[in-house]
N, C-alpha and C positions, 0 to 999 in steps of 0.2 A: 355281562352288562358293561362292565371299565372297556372292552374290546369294541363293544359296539358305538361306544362315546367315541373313543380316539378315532375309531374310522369315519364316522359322522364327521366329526372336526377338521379330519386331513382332508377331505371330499369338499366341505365346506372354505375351508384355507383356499385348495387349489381354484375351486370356481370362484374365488374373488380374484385374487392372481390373475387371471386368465382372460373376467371380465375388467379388470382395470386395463389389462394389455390389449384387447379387445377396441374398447373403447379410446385407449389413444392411437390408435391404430387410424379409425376411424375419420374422416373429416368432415363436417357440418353441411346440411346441403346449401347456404349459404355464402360462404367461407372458400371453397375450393384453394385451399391451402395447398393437393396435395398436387395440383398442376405445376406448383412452385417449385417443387423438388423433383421435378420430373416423371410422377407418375400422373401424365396423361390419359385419357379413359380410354383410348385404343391400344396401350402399352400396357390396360392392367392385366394379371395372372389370372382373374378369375372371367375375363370380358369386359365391356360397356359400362354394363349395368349388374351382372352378377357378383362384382362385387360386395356393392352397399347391399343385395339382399343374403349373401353368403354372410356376412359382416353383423347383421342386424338380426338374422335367425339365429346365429350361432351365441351372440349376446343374451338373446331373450332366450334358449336355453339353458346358457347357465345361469340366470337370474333367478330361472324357475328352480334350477337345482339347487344353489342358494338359500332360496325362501323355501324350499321343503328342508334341507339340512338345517337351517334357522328352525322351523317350527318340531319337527324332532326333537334337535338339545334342549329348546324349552318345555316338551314335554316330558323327557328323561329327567330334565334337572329338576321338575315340579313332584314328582313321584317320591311320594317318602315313606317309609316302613310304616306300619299299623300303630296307631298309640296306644303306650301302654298305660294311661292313665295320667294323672298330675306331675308335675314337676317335684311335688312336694314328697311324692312316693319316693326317692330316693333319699333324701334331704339325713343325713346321721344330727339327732340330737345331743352335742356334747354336755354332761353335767355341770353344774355350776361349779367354781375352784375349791369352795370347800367339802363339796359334797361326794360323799364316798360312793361307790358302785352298788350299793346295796340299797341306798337313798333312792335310787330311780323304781318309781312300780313295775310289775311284771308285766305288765299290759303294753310298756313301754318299750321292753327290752325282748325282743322276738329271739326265741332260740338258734337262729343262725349268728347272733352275737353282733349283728348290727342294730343301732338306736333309730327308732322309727316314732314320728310323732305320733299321739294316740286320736284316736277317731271315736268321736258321739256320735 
């Protein structure tokens, strides 16, 4: 189960990474920032226009992988062993300071030697 958290995690680490690089990557369709630095849309690697949709698909799959990694660890981490009853079930009751161990009733004192409150 600890195996399958950490790999959740790193999967999840990596597609934020990837989408923040993704994203400044990117430039606004208003903006055309990136004619400024010389990437013109006839010089770009992907074409014209298959950039922004290389760019844009590849964003919203890792967002999806993401939001599935997200919704995983929260339900790993929501997942808790069976209760075993009350808080109180463990609770050792110590005698008062002057009271000797013979002072306490049997009802109280369970044969594995730990003090347990008693129950009506």
């Amino acid at each position: 189960m600890n195996l399958i958290l950490n790999i959740v995690q790193v999967v999840q680490l990596l597609a934020a990474l990837a989408m923040v690089g993704l994203i400044l990557v990117q430039h606004g369709k208003g903006a055309d920032m990136g004619a400024a630095f010389g990437s013109g849309s006839s010089g770009s690697l992907f074409g014209a226009s298959g950039g922004a949709n290389f760019l844009s698909r590849t964003t919203g799959v890792l967002a999806a992988v993401f939001f599935v990694c997200t919704l995983a660890l929260a339900y790993f981490g929501n997942l808790r062993p069976a209760s075993s009853g009350s808080v109180l079930e463990g609770a050792v009751v110590m005698p008062a300071a002057g009271a000797s161990a013979d002072a306490i009733p049997a009802a109280v004192v369970p044969a594995s030697g730990a003090a347990q409150i008693p129950t009506k």
